[in-house]
N, C-alpha and C positions, 0 to 999 in steps of 0.2 A: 504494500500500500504506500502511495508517494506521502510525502511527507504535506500537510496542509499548511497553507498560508494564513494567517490569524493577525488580530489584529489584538494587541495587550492594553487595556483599560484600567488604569488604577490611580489610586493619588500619590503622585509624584512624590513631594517631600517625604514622606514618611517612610514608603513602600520600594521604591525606585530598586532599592539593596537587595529586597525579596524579589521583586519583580525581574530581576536580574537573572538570579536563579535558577527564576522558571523557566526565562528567556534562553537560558543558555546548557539547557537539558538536552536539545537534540532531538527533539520532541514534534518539532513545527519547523517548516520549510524556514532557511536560513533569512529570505528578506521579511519575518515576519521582526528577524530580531533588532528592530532599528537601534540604535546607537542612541545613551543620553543627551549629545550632543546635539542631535536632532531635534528633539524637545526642547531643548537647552536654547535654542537655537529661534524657537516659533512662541514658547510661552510668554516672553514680555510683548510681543505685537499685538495688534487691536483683539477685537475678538472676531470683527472678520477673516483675519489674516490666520487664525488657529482652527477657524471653523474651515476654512478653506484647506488648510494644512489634514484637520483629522478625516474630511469630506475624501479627501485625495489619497490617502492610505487607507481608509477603509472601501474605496470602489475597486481593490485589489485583493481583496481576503472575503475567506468564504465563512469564518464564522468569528465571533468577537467574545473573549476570554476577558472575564472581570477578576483582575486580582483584587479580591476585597480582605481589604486590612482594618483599624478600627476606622476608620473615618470616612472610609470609601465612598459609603452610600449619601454623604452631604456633600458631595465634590461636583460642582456646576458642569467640569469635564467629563467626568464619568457621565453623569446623567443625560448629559447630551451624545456621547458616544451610543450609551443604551437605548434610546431611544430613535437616533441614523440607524443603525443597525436592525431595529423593528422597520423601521421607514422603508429601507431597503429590502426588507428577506433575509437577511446572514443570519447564519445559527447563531448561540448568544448561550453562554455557561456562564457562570462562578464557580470562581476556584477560595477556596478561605487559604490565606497566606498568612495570620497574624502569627501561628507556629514557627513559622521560620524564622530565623535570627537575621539581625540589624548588622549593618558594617561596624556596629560598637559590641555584637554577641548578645542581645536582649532581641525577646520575644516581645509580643504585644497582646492586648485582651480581642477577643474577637467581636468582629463590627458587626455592627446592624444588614439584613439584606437589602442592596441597593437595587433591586426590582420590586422591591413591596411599595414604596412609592411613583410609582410610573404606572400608566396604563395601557393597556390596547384598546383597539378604536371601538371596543364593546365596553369599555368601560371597567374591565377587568385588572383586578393587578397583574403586571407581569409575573411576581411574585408566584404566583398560580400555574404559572406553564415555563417558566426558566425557570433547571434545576442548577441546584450552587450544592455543591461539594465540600465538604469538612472531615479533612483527613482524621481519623480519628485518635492523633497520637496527642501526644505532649512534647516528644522530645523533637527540635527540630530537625535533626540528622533522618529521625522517622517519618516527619511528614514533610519532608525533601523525596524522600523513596517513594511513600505513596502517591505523593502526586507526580512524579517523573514516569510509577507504572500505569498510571491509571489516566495522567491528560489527553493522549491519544486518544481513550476511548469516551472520553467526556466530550470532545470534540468530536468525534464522528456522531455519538448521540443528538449533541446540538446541532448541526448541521441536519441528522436525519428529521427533527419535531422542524424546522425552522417554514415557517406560515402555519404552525397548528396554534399559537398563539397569538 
């Protein structure tokens, strides 16, 4: 099976170290893994100039991957990712990341789900039909392993429901 093109949604400041991780599991076709620098690069521009930016990497990925850490789900970027991505048809998971360790070695409490407030055009939570993933460990070295054996196939999952929502 090729490798899928994905698009990483999460909040930068906090996450970026986790989000890294995930990124660089081997997991997902290699231009999913953009560089911080990229971001780095688009985040202080208007907000057109970032919608234009996220608009233009997600018409090339076929499903969109929410690392949600604590703060995920209040992030005006995410929420707008999550809801381009309904707009569009792309598959659409969570992945829970706060297990995994910081570039300082600390963990974080686990965040709210950033689909419980968004809806589809029935009026539904997304919450309701995108499934989010919570590796069941404590230690992060173990919910590094779970989710490096199991994104693949969360990923084909959201790709396989994506318009059933």
């Amino acid at each position: 099976m090729a490798k899928r093109q994905v698009f990483f949604s999460f909040h930068y400041t906090p996450d970026n170290w986790r989000a890294a991780q995930v990124k660089n599991m081997g997991i997902v076709d290699n231009s999913s893994t953009w560089s911080s620098n990229d971001w780095e690069e688009v985040r202080y521009k208007s907000d057109a100039k970032i919608k234009e930016w996220i608009d233009g990497q997600m018409a090339k990925r076929s499903c969109v991957v929410v690392l949600i850490g604590k703060s995920t789900s209040t992030r005006k970027w995410v929420k707008y990712e999550i809801e381009k991505a309904y707009e569009l048809g792309k598959g659409i998971v969570g992945v829970y990341i706060h297990g995994l360790k910081d570039a300082d070695g600390n963990q974080t409490t686990k965040g709210a789900n950033p689909f419980y407030s968004l809806y589809n055009k029935d009026g539904h939570r997304l919450s309701n039909y995108v499934e989010c993933y919570d590796p069941p460990h404590s230690t992060s070295t173990y919910v590094y392993n779970d989710i490096k054996e199991n994104l693949g196939d969360y990923i084909e999952r959201a790709i396989d429901n994506k318009g059933t929502y």
